[in-house]
C-alpha positions as CSV (number, residue, x, y, z in Angstrom):
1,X,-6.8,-12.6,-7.0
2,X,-9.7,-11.8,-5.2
3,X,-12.3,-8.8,-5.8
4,X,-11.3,-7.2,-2.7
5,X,-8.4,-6.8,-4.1
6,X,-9.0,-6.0,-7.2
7,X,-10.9,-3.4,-6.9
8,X,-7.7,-1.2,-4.7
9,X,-5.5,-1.4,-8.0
10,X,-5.7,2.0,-9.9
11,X,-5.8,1.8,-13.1
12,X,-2.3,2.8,-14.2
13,X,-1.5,-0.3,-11.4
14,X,-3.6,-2.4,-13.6
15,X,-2.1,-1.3,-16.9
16,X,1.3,-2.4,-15.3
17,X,0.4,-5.8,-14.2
18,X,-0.8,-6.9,-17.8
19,X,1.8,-4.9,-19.4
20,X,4.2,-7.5,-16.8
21,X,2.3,-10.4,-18.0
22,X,2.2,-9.2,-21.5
23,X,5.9,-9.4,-21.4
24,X,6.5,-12.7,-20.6
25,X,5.4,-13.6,-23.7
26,X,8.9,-12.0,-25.0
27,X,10.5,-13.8,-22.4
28,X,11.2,-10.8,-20.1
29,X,11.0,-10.5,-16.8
30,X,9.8,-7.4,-15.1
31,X,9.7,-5.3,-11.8
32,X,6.5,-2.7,-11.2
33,X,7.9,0.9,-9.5
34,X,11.6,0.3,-10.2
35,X,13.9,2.8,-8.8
36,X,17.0,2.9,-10.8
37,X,18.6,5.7,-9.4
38,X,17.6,8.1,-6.6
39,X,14.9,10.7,-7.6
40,X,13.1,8.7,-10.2
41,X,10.5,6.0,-10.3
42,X,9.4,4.0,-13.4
43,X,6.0,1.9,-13.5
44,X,7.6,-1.0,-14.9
45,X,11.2,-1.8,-15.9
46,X,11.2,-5.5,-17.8
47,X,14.6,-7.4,-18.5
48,X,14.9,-9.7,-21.3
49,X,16.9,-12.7,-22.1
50,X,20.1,-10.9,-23.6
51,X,20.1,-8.3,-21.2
52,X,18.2,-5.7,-23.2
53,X,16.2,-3.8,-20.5
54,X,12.8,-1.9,-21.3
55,X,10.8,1.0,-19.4
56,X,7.2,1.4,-19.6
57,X,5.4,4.3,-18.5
58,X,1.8,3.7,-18.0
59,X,-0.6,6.5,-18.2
60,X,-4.3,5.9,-17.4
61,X,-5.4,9.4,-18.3
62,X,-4.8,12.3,-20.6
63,X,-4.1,14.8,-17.3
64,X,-1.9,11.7,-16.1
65,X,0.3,12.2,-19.1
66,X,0.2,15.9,-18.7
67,X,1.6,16.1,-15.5
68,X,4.6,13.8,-16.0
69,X,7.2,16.0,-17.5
70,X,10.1,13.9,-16.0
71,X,9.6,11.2,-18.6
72,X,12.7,11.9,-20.9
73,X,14.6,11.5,-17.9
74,X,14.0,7.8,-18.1
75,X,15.5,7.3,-21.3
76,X,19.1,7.3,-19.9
77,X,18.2,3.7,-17.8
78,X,16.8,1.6,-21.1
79,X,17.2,0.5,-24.1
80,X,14.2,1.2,-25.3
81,X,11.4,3.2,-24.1
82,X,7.3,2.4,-24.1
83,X,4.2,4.1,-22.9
84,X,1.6,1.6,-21.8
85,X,-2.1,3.1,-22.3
86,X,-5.8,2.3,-22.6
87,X,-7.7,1.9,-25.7
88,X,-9.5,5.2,-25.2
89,X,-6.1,7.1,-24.3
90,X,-5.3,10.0,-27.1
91,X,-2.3,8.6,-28.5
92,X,-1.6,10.9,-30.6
93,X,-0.3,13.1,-27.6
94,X,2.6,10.3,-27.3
95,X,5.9,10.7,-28.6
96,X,6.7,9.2,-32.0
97,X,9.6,8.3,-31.1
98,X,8.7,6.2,-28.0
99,X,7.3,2.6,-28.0
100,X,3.6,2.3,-27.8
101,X,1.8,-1.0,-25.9
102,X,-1.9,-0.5,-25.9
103,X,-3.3,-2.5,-22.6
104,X,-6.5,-3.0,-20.6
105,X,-7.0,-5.0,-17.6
106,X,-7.1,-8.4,-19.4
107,X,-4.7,-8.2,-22.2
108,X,-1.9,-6.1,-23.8
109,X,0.0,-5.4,-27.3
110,X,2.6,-3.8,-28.8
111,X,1.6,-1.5,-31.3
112,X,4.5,0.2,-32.0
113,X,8.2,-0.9,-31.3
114,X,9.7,1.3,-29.4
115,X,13.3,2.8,-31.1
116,X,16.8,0.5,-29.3
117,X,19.4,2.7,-28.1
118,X,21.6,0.8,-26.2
119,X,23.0,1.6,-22.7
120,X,26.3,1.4,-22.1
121,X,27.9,-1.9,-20.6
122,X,28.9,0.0,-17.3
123,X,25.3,1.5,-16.8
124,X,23.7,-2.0,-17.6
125,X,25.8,-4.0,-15.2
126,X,24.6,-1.8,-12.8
127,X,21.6,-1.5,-13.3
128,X,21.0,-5.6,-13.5
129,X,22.2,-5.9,-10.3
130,X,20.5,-3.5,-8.9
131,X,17.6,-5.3,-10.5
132,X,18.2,-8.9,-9.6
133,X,18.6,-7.3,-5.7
134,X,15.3,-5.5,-5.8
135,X,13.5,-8.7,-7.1
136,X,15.3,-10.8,-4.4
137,X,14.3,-8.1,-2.0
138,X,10.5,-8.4,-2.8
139,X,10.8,-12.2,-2.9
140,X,12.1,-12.5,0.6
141,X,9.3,-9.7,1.6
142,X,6.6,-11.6,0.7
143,X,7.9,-15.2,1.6
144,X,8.3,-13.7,5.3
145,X,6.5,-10.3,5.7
146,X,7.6,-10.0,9.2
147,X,11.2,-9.5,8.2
């Protein structure tokens, strides 16, 4: 990737590219600004081998964290839920109950494993399809960007 480039990521984009990266080391796949239903936009929504499907949140800033109180909201479309943050981020303001992944531009971690509650069959089905769609959407975009 070029600097050019680079340097037009903000830093909750470059939380979620490593946190991405970072998860193909679990064997999951991932998507960055998944929609899963109208109204709602996570940073990064990752599917594993068995189906399980995570959300990460990635806040790059105290205030960042503040303002998002449409969070819980997300908890409904995974089966388990993470917040993705810097090593200077206060985590004690995170949820105990959430997943933690500390991350930096380079590399990323999971500190604390976030609680499995499993979605239900119906909502997963739809949800992997709607997944697998959006991925093949994206594919085509950038194989022929004049589509």
């Amino acid at each position: 990737m070029s600097d050019t480039v680079e340097t037009t990521l903000q830093p909750g984009q470059l939380l979620a590219r490593v946190v991405c990266r970072h998860l193909r080391s679990y064997d999951f796949v991932s998507i960055e600004e998944f929609v899963p239903e109208r109204g709602r936009r996570v940073d990064v929504m990752a599917l594993g081998p068995k189906g399980e499907i995570w959300v990460i949140e990635c806040k790059s800033s105290r205030a960042d964290f503040m303002s998002d109180g449409k969070w819980e909201g997300y908890l409904d479309w995974c089966d388990r839920y993470f917040w993705a943050v810097d090593e200077d981020f206060p985590t004690d303001l995170l949820p105990d109950d959430t997943g933690l992944i500390i991350a930096d531009a380079y590399n990323a971690e999971i500190i604390r494993m976030a609680p499995e509650t499993k979605l239900a069959g119906a909502r997963r089905n739809v949800l992997i399809r709607k997944f697998a769609r959006h991925a093949a959407a994206r594919l085509h975009n950038h194989r022929d960007p004049k589509l």
